[in-house]
ROKOL-109566 format. One record per residue (C-alpha): residue number from 0; residue in three letters; x, y negated, z negated. Coordinates in pm, 1 decimal, always signed. Layout:
N
{pos NUM, code ala, xx X, yy Y, zz Z}
...
! end
This chain:
362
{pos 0, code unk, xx -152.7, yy -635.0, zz -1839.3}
{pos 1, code unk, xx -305.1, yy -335.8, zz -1677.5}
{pos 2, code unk, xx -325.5, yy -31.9, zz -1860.8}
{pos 3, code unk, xx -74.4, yy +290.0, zz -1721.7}
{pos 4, code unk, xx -256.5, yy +582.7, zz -1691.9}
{pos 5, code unk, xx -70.5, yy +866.2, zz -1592.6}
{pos 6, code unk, xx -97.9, yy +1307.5, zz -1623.4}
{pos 7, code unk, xx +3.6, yy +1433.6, zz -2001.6}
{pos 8, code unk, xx +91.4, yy +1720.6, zz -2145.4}
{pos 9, code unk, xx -42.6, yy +1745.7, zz -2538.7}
{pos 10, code unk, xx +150.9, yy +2104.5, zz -2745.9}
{pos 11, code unk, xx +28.7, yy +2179.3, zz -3062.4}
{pos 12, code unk, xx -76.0, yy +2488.8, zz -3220.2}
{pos 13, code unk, xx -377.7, yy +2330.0, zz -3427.5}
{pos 14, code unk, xx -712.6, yy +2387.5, zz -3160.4}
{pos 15, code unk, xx -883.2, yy +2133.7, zz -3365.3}
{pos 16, code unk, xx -585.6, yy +1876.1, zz -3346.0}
{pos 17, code unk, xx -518.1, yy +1970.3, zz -2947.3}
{pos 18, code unk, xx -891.7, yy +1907.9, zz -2800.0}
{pos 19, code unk, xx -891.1, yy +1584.4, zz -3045.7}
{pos 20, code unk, xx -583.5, yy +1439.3, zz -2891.2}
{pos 21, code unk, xx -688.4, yy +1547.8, zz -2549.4}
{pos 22, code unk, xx -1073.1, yy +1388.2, zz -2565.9}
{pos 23, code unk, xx -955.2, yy +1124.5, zz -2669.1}
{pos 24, code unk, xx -670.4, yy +1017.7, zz -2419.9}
{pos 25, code unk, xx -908.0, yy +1156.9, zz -2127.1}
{pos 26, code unk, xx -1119.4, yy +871.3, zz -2238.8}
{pos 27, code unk, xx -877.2, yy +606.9, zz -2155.9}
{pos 28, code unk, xx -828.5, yy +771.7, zz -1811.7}
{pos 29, code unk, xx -561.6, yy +1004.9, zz -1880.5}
{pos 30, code unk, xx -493.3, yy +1337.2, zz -1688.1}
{pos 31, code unk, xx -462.0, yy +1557.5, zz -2005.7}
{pos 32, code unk, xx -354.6, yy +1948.7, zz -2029.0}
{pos 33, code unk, xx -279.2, yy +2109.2, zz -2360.9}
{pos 34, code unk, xx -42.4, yy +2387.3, zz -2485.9}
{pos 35, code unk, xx -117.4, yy +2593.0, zz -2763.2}
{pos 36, code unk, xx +285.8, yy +2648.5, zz -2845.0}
{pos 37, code unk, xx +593.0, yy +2562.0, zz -2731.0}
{pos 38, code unk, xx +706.0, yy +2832.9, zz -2443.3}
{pos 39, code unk, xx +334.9, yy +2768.1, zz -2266.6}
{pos 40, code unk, xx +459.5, yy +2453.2, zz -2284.0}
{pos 41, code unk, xx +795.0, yy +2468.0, zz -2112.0}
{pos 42, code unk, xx +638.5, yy +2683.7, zz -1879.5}
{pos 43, code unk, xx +383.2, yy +2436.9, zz -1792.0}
{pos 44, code unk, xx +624.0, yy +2185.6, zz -1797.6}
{pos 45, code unk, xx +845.5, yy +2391.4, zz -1519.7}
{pos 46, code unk, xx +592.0, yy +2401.7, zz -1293.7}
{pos 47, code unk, xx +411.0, yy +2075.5, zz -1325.6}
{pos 48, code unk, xx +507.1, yy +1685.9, zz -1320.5}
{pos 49, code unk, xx +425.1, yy +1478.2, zz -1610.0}
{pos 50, code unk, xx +440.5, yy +1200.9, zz -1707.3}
{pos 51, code unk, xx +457.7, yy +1239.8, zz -2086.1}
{pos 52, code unk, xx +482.4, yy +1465.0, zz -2344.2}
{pos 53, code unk, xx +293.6, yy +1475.8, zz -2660.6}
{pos 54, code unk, xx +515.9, yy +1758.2, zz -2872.6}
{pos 55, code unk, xx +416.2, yy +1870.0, zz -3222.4}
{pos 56, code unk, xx +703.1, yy +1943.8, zz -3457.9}
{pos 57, code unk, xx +596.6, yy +2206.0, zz -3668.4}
{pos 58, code unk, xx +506.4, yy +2516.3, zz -3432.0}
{pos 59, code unk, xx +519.6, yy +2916.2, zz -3469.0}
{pos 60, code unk, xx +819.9, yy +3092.9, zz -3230.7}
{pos 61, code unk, xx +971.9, yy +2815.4, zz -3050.7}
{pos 62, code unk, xx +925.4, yy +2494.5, zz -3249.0}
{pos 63, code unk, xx +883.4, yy +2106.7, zz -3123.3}
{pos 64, code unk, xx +1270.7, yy +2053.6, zz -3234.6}
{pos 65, code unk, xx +1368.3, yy +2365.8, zz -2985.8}
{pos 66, code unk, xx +1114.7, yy +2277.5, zz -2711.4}
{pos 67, code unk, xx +1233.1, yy +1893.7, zz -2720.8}
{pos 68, code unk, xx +1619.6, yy +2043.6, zz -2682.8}
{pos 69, code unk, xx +1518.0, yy +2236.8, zz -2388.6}
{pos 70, code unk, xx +1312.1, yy +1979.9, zz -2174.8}
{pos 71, code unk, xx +1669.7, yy +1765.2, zz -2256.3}
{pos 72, code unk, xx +1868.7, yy +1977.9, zz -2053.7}
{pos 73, code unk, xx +1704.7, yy +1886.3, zz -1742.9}
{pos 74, code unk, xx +1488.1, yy +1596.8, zz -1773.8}
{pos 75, code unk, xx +1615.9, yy +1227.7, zz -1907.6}
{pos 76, code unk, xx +1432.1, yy +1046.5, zz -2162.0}
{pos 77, code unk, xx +1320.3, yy +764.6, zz -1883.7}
{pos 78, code unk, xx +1238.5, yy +1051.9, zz -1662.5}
{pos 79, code unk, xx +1023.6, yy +1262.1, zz -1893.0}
{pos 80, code unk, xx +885.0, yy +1078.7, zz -2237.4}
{pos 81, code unk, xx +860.3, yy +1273.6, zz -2523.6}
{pos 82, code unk, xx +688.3, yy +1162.0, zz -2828.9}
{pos 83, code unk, xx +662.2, yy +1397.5, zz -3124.7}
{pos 84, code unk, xx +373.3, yy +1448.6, zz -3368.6}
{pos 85, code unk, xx +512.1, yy +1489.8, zz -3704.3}
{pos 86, code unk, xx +362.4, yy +1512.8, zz -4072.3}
{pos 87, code unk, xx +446.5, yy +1201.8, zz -4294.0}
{pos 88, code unk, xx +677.5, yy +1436.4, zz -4491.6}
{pos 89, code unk, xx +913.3, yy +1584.9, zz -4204.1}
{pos 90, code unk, xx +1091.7, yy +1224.4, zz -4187.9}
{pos 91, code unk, xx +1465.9, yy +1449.5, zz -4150.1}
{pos 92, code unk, xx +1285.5, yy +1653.7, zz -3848.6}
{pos 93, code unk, xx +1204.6, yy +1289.1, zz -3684.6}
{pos 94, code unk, xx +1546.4, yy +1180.4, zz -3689.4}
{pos 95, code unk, xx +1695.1, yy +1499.1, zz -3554.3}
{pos 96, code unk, xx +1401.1, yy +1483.6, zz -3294.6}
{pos 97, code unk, xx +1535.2, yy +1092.8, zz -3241.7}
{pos 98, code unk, xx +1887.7, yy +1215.7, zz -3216.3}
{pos 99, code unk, xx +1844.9, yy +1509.0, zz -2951.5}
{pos 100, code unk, xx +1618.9, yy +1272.4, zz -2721.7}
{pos 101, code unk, xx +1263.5, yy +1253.8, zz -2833.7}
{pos 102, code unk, xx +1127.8, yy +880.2, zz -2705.2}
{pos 103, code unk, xx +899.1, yy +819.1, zz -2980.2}
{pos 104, code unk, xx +710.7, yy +979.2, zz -3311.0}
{pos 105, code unk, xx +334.7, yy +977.3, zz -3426.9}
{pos 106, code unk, xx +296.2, yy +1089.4, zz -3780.2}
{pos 107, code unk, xx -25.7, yy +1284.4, zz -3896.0}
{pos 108, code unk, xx -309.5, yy +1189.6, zz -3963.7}
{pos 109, code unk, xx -325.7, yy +1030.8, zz -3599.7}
{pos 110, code unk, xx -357.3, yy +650.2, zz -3648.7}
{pos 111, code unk, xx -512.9, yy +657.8, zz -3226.8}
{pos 112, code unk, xx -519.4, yy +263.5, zz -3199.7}
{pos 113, code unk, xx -112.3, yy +302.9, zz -3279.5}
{pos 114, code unk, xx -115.0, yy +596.5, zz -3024.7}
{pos 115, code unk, xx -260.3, yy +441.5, zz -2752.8}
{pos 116, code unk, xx -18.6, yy +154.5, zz -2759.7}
{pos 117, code unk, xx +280.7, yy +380.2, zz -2849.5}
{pos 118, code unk, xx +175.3, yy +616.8, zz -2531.3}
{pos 119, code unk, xx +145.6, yy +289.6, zz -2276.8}
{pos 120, code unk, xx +523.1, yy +171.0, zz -2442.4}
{pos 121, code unk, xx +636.3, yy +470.8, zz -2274.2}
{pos 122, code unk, xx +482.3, yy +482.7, zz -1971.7}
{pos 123, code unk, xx +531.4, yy +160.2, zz -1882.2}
{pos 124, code unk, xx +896.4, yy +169.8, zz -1929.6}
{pos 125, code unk, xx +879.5, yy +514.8, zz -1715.3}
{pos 126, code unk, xx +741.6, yy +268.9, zz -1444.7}
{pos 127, code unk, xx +1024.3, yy +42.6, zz -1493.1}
{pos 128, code unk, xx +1275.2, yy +280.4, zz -1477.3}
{pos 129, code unk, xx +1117.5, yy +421.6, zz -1172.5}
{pos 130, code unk, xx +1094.5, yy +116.2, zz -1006.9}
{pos 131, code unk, xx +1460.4, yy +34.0, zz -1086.1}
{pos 132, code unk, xx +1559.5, yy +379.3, zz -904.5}
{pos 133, code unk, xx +1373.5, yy +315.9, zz -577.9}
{pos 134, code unk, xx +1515.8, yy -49.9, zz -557.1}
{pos 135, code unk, xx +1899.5, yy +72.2, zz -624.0}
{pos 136, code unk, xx +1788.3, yy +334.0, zz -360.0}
{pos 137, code unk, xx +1693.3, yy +56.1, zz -108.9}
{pos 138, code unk, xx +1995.1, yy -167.2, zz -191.0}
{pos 139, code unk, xx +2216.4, yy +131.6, zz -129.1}
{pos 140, code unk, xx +2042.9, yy +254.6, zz +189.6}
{pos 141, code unk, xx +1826.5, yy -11.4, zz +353.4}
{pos 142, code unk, xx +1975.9, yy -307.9, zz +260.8}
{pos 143, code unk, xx +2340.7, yy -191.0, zz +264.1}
{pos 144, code unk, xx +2372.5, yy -148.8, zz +709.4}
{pos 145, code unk, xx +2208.4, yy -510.9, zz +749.1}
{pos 146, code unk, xx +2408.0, yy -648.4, zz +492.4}
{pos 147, code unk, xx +2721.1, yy -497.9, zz +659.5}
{pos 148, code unk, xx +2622.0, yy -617.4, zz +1024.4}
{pos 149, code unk, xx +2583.3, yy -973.2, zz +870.9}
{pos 150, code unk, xx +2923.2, yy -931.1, zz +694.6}
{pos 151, code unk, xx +3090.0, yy -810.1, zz +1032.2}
{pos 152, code unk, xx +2911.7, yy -1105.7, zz +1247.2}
{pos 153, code unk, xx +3003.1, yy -1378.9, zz +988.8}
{pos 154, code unk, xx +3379.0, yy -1268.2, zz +1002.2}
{pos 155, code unk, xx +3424.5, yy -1284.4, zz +1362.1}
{pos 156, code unk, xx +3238.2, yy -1635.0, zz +1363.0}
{pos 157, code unk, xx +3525.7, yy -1703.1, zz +1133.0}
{pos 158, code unk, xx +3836.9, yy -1595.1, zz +1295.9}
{pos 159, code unk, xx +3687.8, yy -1734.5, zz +1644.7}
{pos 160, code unk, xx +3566.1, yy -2089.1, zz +1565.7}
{pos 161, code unk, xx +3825.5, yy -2356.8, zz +1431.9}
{pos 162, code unk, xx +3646.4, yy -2671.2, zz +1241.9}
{pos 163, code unk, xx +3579.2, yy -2924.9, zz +1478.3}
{pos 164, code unk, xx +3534.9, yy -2654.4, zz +1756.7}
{pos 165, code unk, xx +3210.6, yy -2611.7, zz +2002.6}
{pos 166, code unk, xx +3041.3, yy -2291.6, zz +1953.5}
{pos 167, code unk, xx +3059.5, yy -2070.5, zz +2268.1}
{pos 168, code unk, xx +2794.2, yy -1876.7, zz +2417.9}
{pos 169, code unk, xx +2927.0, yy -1556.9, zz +2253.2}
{pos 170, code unk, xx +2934.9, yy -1756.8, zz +1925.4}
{pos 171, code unk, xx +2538.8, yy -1837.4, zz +1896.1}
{pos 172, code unk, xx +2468.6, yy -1463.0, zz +2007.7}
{pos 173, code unk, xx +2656.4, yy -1339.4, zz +1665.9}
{pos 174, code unk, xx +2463.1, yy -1623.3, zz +1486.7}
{pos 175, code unk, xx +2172.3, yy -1468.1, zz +1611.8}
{pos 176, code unk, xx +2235.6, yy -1136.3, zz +1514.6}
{pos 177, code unk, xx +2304.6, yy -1237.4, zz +1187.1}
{pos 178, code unk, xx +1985.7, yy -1426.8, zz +1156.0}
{pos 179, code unk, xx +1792.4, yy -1110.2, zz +1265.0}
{pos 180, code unk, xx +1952.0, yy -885.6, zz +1016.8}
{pos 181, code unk, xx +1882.1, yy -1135.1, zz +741.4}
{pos 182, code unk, xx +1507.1, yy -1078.7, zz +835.9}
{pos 183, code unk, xx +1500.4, yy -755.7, zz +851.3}
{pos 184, code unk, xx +1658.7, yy -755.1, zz +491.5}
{pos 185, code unk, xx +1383.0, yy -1004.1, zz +376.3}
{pos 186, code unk, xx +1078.6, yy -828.7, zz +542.1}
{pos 187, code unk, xx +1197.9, yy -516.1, zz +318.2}
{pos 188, code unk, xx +1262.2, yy -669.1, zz +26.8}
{pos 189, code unk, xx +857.2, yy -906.4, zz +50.5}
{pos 190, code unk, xx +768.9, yy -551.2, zz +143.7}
{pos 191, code unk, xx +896.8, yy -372.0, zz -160.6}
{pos 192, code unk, xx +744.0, yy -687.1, zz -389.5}
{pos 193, code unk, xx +396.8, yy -680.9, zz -225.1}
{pos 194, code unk, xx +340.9, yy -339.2, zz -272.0}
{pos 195, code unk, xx +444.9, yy -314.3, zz -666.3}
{pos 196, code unk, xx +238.8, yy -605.4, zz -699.4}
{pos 197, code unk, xx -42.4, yy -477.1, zz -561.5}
{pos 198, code unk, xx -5.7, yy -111.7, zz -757.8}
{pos 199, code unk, xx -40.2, yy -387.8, zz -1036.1}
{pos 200, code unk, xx -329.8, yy -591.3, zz -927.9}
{pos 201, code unk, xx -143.7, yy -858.5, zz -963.3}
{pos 202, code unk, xx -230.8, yy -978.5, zz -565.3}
{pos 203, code unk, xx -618.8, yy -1017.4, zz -503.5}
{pos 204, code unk, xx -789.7, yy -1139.0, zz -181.0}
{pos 205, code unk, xx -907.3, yy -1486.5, zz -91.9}
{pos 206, code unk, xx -1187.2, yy -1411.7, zz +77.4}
{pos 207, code unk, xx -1291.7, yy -1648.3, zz +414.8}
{pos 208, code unk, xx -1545.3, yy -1664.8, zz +683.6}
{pos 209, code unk, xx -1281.1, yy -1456.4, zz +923.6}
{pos 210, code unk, xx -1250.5, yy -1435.2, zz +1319.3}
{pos 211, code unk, xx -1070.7, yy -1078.4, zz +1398.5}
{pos 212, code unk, xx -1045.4, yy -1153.6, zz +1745.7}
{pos 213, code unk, xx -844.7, yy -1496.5, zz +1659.7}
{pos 214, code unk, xx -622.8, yy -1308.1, zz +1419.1}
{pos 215, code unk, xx -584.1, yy -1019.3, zz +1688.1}
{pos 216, code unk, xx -497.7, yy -1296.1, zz +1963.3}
{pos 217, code unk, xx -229.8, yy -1519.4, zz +1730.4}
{pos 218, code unk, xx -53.5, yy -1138.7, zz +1660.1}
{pos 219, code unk, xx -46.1, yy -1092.0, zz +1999.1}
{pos 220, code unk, xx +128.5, yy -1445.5, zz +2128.1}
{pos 221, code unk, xx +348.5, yy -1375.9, zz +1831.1}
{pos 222, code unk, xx +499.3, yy -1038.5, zz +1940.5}
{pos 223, code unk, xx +465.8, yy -1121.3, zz +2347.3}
{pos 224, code unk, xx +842.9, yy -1148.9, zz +2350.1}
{pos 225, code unk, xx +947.6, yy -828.5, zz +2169.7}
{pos 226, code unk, xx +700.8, yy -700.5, zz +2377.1}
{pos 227, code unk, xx +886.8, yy -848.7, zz +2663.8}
{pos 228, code unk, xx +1236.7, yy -752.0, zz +2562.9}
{pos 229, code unk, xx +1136.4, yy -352.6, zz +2596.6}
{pos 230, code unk, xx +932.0, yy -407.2, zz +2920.0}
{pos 231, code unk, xx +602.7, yy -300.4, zz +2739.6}
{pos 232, code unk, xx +267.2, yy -480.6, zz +2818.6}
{pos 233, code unk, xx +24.0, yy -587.2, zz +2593.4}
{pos 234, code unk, xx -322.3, yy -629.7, zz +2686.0}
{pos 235, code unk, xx -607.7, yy -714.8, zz +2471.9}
{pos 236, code unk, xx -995.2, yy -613.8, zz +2491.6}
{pos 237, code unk, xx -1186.6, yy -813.2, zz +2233.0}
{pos 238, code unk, xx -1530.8, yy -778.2, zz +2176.5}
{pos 239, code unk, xx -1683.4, yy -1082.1, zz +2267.2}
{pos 240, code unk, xx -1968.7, yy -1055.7, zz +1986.7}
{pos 241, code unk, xx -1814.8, yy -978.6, zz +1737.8}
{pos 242, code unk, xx -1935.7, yy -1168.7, zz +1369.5}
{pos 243, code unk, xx -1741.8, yy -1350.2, zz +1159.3}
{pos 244, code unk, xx -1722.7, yy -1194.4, zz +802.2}
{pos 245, code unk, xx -1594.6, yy -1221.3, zz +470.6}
{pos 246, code unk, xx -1230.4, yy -1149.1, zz +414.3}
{pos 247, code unk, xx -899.4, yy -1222.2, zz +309.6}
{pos 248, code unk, xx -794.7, yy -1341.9, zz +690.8}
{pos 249, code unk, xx -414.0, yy -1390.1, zz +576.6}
{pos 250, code unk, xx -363.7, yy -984.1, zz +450.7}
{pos 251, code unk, xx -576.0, yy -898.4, zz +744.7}
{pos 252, code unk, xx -344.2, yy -1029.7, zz +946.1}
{pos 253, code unk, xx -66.8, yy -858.4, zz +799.4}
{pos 254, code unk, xx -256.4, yy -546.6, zz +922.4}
{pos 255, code unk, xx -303.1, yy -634.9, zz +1262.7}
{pos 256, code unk, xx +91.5, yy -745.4, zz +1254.2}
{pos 257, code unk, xx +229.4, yy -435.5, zz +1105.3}
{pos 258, code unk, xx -22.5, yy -246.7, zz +1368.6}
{pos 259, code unk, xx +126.8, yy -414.0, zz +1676.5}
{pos 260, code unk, xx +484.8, yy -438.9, zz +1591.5}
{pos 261, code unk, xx +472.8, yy -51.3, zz +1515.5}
{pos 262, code unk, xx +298.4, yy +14.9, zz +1837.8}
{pos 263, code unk, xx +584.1, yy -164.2, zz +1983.0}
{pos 264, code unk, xx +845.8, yy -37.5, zz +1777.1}
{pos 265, code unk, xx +788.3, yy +333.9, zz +1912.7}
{pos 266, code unk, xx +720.1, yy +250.4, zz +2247.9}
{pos 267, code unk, xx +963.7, yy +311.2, zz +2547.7}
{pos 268, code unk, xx +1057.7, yy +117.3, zz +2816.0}
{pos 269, code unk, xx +719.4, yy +12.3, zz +3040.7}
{pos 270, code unk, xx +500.4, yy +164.8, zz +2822.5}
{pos 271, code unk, xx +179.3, yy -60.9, zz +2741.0}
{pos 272, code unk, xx +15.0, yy -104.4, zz +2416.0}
{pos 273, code unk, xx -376.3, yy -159.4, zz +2379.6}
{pos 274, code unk, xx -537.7, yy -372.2, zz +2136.2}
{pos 275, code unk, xx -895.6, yy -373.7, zz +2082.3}
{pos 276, code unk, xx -1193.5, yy -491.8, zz +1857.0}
{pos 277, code unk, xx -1499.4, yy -357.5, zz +1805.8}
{pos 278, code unk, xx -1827.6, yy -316.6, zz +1564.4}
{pos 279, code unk, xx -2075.2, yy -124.9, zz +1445.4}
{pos 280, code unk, xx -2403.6, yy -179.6, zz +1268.5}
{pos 281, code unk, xx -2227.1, yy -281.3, zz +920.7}
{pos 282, code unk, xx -1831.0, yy -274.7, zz +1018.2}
{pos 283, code unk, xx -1602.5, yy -474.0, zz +1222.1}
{pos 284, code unk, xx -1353.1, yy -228.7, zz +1418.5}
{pos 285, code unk, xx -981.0, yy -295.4, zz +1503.7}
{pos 286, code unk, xx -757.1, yy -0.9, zz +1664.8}
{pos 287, code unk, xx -377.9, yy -63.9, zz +1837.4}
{pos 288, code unk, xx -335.6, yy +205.2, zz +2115.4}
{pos 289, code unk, xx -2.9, yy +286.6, zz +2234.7}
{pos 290, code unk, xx +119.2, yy +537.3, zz +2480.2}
{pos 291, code unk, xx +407.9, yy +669.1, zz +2285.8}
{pos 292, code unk, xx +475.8, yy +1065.3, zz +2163.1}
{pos 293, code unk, xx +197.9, yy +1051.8, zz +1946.6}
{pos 294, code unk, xx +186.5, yy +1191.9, zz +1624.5}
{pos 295, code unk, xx +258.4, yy +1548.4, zz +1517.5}
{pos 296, code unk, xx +28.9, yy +1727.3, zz +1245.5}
{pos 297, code unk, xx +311.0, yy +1695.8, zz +979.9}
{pos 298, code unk, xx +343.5, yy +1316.0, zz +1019.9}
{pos 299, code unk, xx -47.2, yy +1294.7, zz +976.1}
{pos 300, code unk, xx -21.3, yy +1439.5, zz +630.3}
{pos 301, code unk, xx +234.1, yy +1150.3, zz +549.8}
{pos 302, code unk, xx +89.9, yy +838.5, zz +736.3}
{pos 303, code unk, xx +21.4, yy +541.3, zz +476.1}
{pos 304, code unk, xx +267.2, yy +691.0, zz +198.7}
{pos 305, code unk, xx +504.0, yy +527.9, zz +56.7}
{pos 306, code unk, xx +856.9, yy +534.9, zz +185.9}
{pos 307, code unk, xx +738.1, yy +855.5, zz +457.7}
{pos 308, code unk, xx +958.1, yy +925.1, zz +714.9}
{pos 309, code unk, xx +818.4, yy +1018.0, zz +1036.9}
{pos 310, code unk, xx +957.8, yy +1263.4, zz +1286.0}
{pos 311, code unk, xx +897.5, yy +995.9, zz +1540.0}
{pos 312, code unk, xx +1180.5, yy +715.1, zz +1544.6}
{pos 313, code unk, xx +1159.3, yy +357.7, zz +1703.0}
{pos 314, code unk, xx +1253.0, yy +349.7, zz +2095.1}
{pos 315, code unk, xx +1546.4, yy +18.7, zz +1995.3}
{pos 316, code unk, xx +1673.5, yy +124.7, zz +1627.5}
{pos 317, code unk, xx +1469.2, yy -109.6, zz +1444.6}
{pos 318, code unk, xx +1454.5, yy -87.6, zz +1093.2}
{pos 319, code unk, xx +1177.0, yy -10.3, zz +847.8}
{pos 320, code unk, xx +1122.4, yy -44.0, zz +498.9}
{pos 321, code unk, xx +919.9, yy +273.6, zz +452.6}
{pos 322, code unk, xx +636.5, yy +39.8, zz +304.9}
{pos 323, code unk, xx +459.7, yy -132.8, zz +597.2}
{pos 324, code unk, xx +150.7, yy +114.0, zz +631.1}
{pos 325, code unk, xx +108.6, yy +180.7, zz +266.5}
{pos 326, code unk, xx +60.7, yy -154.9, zz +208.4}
{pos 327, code unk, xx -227.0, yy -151.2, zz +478.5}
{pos 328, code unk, xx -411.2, yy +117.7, zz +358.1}
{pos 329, code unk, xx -423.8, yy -85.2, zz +8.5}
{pos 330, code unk, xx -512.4, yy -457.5, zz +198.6}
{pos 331, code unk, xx -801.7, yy -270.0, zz +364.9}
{pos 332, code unk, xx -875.0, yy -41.7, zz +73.7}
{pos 333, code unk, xx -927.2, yy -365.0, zz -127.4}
{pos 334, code unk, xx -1147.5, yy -491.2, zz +130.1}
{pos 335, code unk, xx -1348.1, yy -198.4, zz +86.1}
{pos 336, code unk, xx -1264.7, yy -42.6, zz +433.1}
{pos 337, code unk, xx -1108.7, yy +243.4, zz +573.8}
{pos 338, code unk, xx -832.8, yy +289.3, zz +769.6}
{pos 339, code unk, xx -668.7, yy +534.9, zz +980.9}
{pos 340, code unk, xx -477.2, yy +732.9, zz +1309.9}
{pos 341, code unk, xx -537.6, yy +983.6, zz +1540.5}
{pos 342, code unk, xx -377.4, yy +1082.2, zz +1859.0}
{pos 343, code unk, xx -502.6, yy +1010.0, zz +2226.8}
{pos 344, code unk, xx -626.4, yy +1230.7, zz +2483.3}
{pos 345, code unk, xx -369.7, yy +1197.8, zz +2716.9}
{pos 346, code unk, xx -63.6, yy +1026.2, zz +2532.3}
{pos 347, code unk, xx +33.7, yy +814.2, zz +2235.1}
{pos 348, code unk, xx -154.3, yy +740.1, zz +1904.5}
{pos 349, code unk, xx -468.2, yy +488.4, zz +1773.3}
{pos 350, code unk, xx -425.5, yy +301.4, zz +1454.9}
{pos 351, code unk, xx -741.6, yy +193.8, zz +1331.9}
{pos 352, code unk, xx -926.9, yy +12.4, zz +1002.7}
{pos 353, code unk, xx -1283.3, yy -54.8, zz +969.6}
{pos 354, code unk, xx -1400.7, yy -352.1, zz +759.1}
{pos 355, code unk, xx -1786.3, yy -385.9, zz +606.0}
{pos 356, code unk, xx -1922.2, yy -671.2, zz +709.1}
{pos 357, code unk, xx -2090.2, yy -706.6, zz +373.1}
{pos 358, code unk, xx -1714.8, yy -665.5, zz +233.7}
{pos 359, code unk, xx -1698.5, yy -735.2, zz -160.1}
{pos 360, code unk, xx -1387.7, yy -913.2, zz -173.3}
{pos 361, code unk, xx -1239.3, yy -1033.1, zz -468.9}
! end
């Protein structure tokens, strides 16, 4: 199981105790401040996010059992882990520390090995709960209007077709409809599971002697009729010497897809879309061009984060699941490449990645 690293805050008045603690969790790749007592460390807390608290019991002023009471009152116990640091003696101060909201207790003198594994308990089940809120937030927002549609569709089918009867015309267009919302449901919810997975390492590549101008090609015939269906042309310029290298041609693929269908996606009516492959003397080169709005400077700052939502909005109200280009940027990030946009000239926006051709896939 990988190991969660995440940005903590250690409070104790003891200097000696405080740069302990904090060498030693910086060394398993831990963002670490320190407090020297307990209003620094609400302060610090007020204006920064972490992601766990290390909180000493026995302080001058404001003490661990205050402090604790304090971050309570606006942060949950999933949201903000606290685990005190107690002397073997203050065993009544740990259970009030339990009872208010404290996650966890470490008694003095540090036992680190029982730390470590105490500190990872806690941010793992941070993760968890985290995770658990954005899914609930996708069931509840992107899930919920396909789900509905479907719903709707599946009724009418009922009321209109006895058993026994032929389907009408009408009849296979609702079946149709419902058949495209359940996709769009599916594509967010492989979406959502590819990219946890990959935040986990639990998806590596399966690396291939790979032809980008075949992959570019197959994406193409694939989307030629929701191409179609908005009037927008797709033309392709591949370069016609370009080498075959070392990559996982599947998630590559899944690039190039997401890259088109976007193009598409925020495209008018007779606009054309540009796909084209290139390389350089170590890289293989793939950019989608579309004549669209373009991108303004705001939506650059947010392009391959999770869940960002653009100022720009598809031309035919199709759906997203917010996850599509940060799952790119880790595909080709994985391959060891890099991968970015930048606006045209005259009109619309390039989506590029570049790919080493010595690419260390693994």
């Amino acid at each position: 199981m990988k190991n969660e690293t995440g940005k903590l805050l250690v409070v104790d008045d003891n200097e000696m105790n405080r740069d302990m603690l904090s060498r030693r969790l910086k060394r398993e790749n831990h963002t670490v401040d320190v407090a020297p007592e307990g209003k620094t460390a609400l302060d610090m807390i007020e204006k920064n996010k972490y992601d766990l608290i290390l909180l000493d019991i026995m302080m001058p002023e404001i003490s661990g059992i205050r402090a604790l009471e304090i971050i309570r009152e606006k942060s949950t116990l999933s949201e903000l882990p606290v685990i005190m640091v107690t002397a073997k003696d203050q065993s009544e101060d740990v259970v009030q520390a339990l009872k208010i909201g404290a996650n966890d207790y470490i008694t003095k003198p540090i036992d680190f090995p029982v730390l470590r594994a105490r500190v990872q308990t806690q941010l793992r089940l941070k993760r968890l709960s985290e995770l658990k809120d954005e899914f609930l937030s996708i069931a509840s927002h992107d899930l919920k209007n396909p789900l509905s549609c479907i719903m709707g569709f599946a009724s009418v089918i009922e009321s209109m077709v006895s058993p026994g009867e032929v389907m009408t015309e009408e009849i296979i267009r609702f079946l149709s409809k419902i058949s495209s919302q359940t996709k769009v449901m599916q594509r967010i919810i492989e979406d959502f599971l590819d990219f946890q997975a990959m935040e986990d390492g639990q998806i590596g590549l399966k690396p291939g002697n790979t032809d980008l101008n075949a992959i570019s090609q197959s994406v193409l015939e694939r989307n030629a009729a929701y191409a179609e269906k908005k009037f927008i042309t797709l033309d392709f310029e591949p370069e016609k010497s370009l080498p075959l290298f070392s990559a996982d041609s599947s998630r590559l693929e899944q690039v190039v897809q997401n890259f088109v269908s976007n193009a598409i996606k925020f495209s008018d009516k007779g606009n054309r879309v540009l796909v084209r492959t290139g390389k350089s003397e170590d890289s293989v080169i793939f950019e989608a061009i579309d004549s669209g709005p373009g991108l303004r400077d705001e939506d650059m700052k947010k392009l391959f984060v999770k869940y960002a939502r653009l100022s720009n909005r598809p031309t035919g109200g199709e759906k997203s699941s917010g996850l599509g280009l940060a799952i790119c940027k880790k595909i080709i990030e994985m391959h060891g490449g890099a991968i970015g946009a930048r606006n045209n000239p005259d009109s619309g926006a390039t989506f590029w990645f570049r790919i080493p051709l010595s690419s260390g896939s693994s």
